[in-house]
C-alpha positions in Angstrom: 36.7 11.2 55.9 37.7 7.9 57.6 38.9 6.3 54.0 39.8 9.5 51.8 42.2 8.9 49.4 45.3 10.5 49.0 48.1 9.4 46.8 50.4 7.2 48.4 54.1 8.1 48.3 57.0 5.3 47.2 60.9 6.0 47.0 60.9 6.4 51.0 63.3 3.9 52.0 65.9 4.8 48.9 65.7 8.4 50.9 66.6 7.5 54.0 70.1 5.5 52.8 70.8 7.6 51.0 74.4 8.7 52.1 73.6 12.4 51.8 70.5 12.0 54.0 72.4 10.1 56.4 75.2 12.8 57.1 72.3 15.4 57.0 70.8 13.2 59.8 74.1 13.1 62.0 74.3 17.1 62.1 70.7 17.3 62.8 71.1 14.9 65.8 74.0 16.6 67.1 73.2 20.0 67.3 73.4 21.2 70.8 75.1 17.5 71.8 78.8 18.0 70.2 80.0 17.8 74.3 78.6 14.3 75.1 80.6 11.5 75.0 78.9 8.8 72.3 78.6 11.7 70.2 82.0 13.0 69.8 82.6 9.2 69.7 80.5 8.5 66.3 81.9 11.9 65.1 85.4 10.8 65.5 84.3 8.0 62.8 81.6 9.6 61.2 82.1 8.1 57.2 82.8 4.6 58.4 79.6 4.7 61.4 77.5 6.1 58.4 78.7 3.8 55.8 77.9 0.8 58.4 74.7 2.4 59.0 73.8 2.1 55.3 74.9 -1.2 55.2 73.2 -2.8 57.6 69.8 -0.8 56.4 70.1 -2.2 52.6 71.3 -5.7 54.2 67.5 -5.8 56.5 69.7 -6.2 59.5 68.9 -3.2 61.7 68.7 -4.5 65.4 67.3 -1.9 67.6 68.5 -1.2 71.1 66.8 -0.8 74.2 66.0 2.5 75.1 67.9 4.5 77.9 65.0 5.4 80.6 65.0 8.3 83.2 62.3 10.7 84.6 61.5 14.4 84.5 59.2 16.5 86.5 57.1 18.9 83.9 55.4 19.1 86.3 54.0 16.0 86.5 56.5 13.1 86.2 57.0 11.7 82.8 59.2 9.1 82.3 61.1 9.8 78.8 63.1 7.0 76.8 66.2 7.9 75.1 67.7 5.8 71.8 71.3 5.0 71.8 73.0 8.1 69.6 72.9 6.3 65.9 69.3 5.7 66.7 68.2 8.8 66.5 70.7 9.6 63.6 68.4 6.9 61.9 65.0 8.6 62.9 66.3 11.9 61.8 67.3 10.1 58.6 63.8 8.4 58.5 61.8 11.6 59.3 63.7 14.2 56.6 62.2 12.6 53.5 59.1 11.2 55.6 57.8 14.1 57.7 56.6 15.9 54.5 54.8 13.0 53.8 52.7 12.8 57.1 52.2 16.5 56.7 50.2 16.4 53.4 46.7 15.7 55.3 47.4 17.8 58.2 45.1 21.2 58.8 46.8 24.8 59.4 45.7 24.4 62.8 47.4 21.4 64.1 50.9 22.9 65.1 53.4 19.8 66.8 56.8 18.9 64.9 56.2 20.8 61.7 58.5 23.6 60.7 57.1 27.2 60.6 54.6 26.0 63.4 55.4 25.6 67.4 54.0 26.1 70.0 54.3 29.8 69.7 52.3 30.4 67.3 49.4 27.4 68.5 49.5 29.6 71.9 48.9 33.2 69.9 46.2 31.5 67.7 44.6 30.3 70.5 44.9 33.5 72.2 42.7 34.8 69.6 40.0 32.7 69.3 39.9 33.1 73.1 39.1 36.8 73.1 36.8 36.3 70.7 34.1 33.1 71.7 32.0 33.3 74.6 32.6 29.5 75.3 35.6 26.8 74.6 35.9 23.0 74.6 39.4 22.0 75.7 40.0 17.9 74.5 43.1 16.2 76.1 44.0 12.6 75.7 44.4 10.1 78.7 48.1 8.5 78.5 48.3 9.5 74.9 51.6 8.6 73.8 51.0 5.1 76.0 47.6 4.6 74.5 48.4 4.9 70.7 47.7 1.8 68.8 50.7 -0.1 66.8 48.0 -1.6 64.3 46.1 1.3 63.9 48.9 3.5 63.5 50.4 1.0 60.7 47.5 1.2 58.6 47.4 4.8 58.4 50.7 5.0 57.7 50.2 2.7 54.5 47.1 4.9 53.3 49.7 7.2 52.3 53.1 5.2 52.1 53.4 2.4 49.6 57.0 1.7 50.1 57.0 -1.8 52.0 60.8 -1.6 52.8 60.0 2.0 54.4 57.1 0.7 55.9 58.8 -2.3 57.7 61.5 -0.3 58.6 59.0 1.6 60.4 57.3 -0.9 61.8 60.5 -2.1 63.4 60.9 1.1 64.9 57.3 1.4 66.3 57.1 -2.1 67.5 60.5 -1.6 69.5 58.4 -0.1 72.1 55.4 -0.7 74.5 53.6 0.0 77.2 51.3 -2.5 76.7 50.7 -5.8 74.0 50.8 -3.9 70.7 50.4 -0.1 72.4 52.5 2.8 73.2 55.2 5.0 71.8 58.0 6.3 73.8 58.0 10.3 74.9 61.5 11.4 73.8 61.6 9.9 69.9 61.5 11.9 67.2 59.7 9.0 65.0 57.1 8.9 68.1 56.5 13.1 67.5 55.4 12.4 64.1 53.9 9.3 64.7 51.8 10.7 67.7 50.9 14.3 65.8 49.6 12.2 62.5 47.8 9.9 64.5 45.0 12.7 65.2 45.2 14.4 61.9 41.5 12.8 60.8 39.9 14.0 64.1 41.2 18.1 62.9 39.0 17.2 59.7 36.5 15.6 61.9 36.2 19.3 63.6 36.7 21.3 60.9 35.4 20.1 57.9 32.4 18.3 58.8 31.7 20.2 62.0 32.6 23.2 60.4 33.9 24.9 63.7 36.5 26.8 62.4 37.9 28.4 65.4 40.1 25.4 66.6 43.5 24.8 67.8 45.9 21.1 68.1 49.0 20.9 69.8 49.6 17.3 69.8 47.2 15.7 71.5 45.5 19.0 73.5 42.8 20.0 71.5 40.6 23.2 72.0 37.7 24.8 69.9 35.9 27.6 70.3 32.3 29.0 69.9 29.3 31.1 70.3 26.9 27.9 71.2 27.4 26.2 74.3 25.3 23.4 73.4 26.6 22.9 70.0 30.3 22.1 71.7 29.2 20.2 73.8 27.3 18.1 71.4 30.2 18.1 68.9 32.8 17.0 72.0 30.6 14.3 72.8 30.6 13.0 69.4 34.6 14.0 69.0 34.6 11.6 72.6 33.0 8.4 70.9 35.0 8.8 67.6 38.5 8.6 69.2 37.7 5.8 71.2 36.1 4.0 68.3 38.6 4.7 65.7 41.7 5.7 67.3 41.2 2.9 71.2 41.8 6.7 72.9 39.9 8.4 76.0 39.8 12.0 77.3 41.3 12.8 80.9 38.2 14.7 81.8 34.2 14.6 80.6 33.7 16.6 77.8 32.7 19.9 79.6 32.2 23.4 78.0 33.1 26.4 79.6 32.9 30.0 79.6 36.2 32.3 78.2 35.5 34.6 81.2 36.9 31.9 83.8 40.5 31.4 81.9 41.9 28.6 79.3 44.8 26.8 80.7 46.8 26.1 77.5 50.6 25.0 76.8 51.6 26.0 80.4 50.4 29.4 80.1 46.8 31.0 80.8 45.2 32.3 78.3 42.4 35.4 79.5 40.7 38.0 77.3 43.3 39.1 74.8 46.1 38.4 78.0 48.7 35.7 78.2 49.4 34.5 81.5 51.8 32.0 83.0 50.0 29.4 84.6 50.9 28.6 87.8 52.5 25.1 87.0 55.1 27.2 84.6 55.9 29.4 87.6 56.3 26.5 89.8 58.5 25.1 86.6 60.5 28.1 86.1 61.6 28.1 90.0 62.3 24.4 90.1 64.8 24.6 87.0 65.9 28.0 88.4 67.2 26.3 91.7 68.5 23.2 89.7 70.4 24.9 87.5 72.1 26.7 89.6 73.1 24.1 92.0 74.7 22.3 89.4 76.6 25.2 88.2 77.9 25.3 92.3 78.4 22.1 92.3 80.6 22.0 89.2 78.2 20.4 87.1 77.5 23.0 84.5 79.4 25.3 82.5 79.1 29.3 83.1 77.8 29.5 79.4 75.6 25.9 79.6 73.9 27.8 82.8 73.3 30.8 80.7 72.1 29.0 77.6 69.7 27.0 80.0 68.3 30.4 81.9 68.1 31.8 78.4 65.7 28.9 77.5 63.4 29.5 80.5 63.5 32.8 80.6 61.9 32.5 76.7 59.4 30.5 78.1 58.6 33.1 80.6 59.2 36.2 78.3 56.3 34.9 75.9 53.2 35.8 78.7 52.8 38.7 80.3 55.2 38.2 83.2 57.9 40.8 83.5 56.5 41.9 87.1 56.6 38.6 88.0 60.1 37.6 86.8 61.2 41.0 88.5 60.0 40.2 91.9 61.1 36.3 91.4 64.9 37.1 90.2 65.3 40.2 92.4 64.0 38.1 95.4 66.3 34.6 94.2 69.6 35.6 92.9 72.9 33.9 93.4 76.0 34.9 94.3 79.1 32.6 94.2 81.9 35.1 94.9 
């Protein structure tokens, strides 16, 4: 499994400069973003900032920027780092031709940064499996994105890349960043999403294929699977334990530990019992915290009547996926605002 060959893919790097790609990357990147300031100012030169771009790609002259820091509270504190706008114009441009590419050993199951997946549809899967094991296995990575290895993650990258001016373009973008010597990729990169979702993709095989234990989900690096045989997970999660830190330098948060269905799955922010999606009480703690934030910036001046609504509209999403709407009622009719 370790070493399976797979035909490597060349012509990367031609893709990405390519003019077309890079225009398609400046739309891609500004979606959403048209309001803030460096973008409206690359968009009021967009040919001659794409044209430079290019240039300095073919020319091997691509300095990369320091990163733009700040924290969030989701609920835990993570601190996310933010490329300069024509950064992630690049990674866009690097990812269109490339995520394909990264996708071609993934599983079905394995649901982060790939179109016609989400977390949606990782959350009903997992639903379903739920209702129907008696026990479940729930994997999660210590400091994942922190912990994930530049060399390691270089040489799986050339089992299935043999373009070298793709590859050290790559290489200049993962090395840009650490947590440690030679470790880490940084929470807020769209490079780093793929990066960090391929990184694991031998460890669905690992599970599926050679354990055979079909009923499995992956969103990025929370792993769950599902059985009938309690002793069996556990065996398999202890062996799962010693293969990430052997061939991937990772370690779980918690000992592996099996549990029943009965007592709940806590699972992408929600809580998954029976055939019943629930949001867990971190989400509800979430959902109030952005509630009273967003709002006080719309007092204060600070957001937009429609940038509040568009905000609420992507909570209330969140929310509307679980079975919540008492919940919500009793919340909203108890917290509303009135700035009359």
């Amino acid at each position: 499994m370790e070493g399976s060959a797979m035909k490597r893919v060349g012509h990367l790097f031609e893709q990405v400069v390519d003019y077309d790609n890079l225009r398609h990357a400046f739309y891609k990147a500004a979606k959403g973003k048209r309001q803030l300031p460096e973008v409206r100012q690359f968009a009021a030169a967009l040919d001659s900032g794409l044209g430079e771009m290019r240039e300095t790609l073919l020319a091997d002259q691509l300095i990369i920027p320091p990163y733009r820091r700040f924290a969030i509270r989701d609920p835990k504190v993570r601190t996310i780092h933010v490329s300069p706008f024509a950064m992630r114009v690049l990674h866009h441009a690097m990812m269109r031709p490339t995520g394909p590419v990264l996708e071609r050993g993934a599983i079905a199951r394995s649901h982060a940064c790939r179109t016609g997946h989400g977390n949606q549809l990782a959350l009903r899967e997992a639903s379903a499996y739920h209702s129907r094991h008696r026990y479940y296995l729930q994997l999660d990575m210590r400091k994942y994105f922190d912990s994930i290895d530049h060399d390691i993650l270089a040489t799986l990258l050339e089992r299935v890349i043999k373009d070298q001016r793709f590859l050290a373009l790559a290489w200049q973008v993962i090395d840009s960043y650490h947590t440690t010597t030679g470790k880490g990729l940084p929470i807020g990169s769209l490079c780093s999403q793929y990066f960090a979702n391929f990184y694991l993709d031998e460890v669905d095989h690992l599970i599926v294929d050679e354990y055979r234990l079909g009923s499995y989900t992956r969103f990025m690096d929370d792993l769950v699977v599902w059985g009938d045989d309690a002793a069996r997970l556990s065996e398999v999660g202890r062996t799962v334990e010693r293969w990430l830190y052997g061939h991937r330098q990772l370690a779980l948060k918690c000992p592996v530990l099996v549990k029943s269905t009965s007592e709940g799955l806590e699972f992408l922010g929600y809580r998954l019992l029976g055939d019943q999606i629930y949001l867990s009480k971190k989400a509800r703690q979430r959902i109030k915290r952005r509630h009273r934030q967003y709002h006080q910036e719309y007092a204060a001046g600070g957001l937009s009547e429609t940038e509040l609504q568009r905000r609420m509209d992507s909570v209330l999403a969140h929310a509307s996926i679980a079975n919540s709407r008492r919940w919500r009622q009793q919340y909203f009719s108890e917290n509303s605002y009135d700035y009359a």
